[in-house]
C-alpha positions as CSV (number, residue, x, y, z in Angstrom):
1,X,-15.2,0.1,0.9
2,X,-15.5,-0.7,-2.7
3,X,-13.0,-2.4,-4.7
4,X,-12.2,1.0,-6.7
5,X,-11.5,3.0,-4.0
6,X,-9.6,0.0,-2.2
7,X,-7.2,0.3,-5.5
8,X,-6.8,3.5,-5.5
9,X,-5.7,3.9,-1.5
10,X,-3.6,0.9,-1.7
11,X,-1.7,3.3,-5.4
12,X,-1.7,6.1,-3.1
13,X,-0.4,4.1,0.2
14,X,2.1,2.3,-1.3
15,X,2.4,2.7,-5.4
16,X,5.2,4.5,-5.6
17,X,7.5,2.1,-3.5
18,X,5.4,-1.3,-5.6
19,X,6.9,0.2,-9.1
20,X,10.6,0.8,-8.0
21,X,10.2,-2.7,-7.2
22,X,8.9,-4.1,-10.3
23,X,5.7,-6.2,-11.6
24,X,8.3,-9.6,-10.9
25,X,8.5,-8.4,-7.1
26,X,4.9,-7.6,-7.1
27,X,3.9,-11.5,-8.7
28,X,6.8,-12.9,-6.0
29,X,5.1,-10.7,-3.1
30,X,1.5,-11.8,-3.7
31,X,2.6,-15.3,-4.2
32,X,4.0,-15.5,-0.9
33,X,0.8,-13.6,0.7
34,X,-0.9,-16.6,-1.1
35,X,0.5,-19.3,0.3
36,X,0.5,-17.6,4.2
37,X,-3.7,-17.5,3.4
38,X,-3.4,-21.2,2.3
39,X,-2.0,-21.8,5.6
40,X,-4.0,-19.3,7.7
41,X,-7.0,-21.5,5.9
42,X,-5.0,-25.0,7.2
43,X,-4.0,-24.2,10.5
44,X,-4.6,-20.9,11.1
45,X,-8.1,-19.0,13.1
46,X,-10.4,-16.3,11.7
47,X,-8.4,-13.0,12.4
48,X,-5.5,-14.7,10.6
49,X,-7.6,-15.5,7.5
50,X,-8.6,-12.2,7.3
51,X,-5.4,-10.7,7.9
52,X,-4.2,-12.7,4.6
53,X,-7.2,-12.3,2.8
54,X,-6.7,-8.6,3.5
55,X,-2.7,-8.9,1.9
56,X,-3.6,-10.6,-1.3
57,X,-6.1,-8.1,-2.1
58,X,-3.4,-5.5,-1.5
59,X,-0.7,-7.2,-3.5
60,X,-3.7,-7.9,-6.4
61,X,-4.1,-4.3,-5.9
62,X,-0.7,-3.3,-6.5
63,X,-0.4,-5.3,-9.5
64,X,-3.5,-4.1,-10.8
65,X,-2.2,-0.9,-10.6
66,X,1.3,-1.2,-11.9
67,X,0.1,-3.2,-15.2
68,X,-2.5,-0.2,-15.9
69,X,-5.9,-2.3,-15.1
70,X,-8.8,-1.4,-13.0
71,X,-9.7,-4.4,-10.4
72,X,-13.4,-3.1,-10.6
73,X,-13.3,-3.5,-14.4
74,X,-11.9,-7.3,-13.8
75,X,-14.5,-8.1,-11.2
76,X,-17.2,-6.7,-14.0
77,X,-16.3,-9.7,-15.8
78,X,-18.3,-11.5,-13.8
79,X,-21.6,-9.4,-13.2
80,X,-24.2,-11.1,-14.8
81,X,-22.9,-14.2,-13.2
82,X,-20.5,-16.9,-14.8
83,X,-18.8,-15.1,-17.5
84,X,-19.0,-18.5,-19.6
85,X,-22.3,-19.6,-19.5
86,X,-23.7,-16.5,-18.1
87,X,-25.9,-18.2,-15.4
88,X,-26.2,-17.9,-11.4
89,X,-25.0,-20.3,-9.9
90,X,-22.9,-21.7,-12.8
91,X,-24.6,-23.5,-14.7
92,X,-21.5,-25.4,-17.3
C-alpha cells in the first residue's frame, strides 16, 4: 500500500472521530504509540514491532490529516536522498 492511500483509509476509518478529539489528543495518542514501539523494540518480538510500527504510522496519519498535510508530500522531502546534503547514503 502506498503511503497516500494509507492516509487517506486511515481519514476515512477513523478521521472523523481523530478531529472531535483534537490535534493535542492526536500528539498525546501518537506519543504514547511511540513509546509502546520503543518498548516492543527493548523487550518486545517481531509481531509486536510491527504491531507498533503499524500504530505510529496511523496516529502520524491522523495528524497528517487533521493539520491539512499530505504524508507523501513529507516523505518527498527526502527523494533524492538526504534533503541536506542531497547524497545517498548521507553524506554531511
Amino acid at each position: 500500500m502506498e503511503i497516500t492511500e494509507f492516509q487517506q483509509l486511515m481519514e476515512h476509518t477513523y478521521g472523523a472521530r481523530d478531529r472531535a478529539r483534537g490535534v493535542p489528543a492526536t500528539i498525546a495518542w501518537l506519543t504514547e504509540e511511540v513509546g509502546e514501539l520503543a518498548r516492543a523494540v527493548r523487550k518486545g518480538t517481531h509481531e509486536d514491532q510491527m504491531h507498533e510500527l503499524g500504530d505510529v504510522l496511523a496516529w502520524l496519519a491522523s495528524l497528517a490529516a487533521q493539520l491539512g498535510l499530505s504524508l507523501g508530500d513529507a516523505a518527498a522531502r527526502y527523494a533524492s536522498g538526504c534533503p541536506r546534503c542531497g547524497s545517498v547514503p548521507c553524506a554531511c
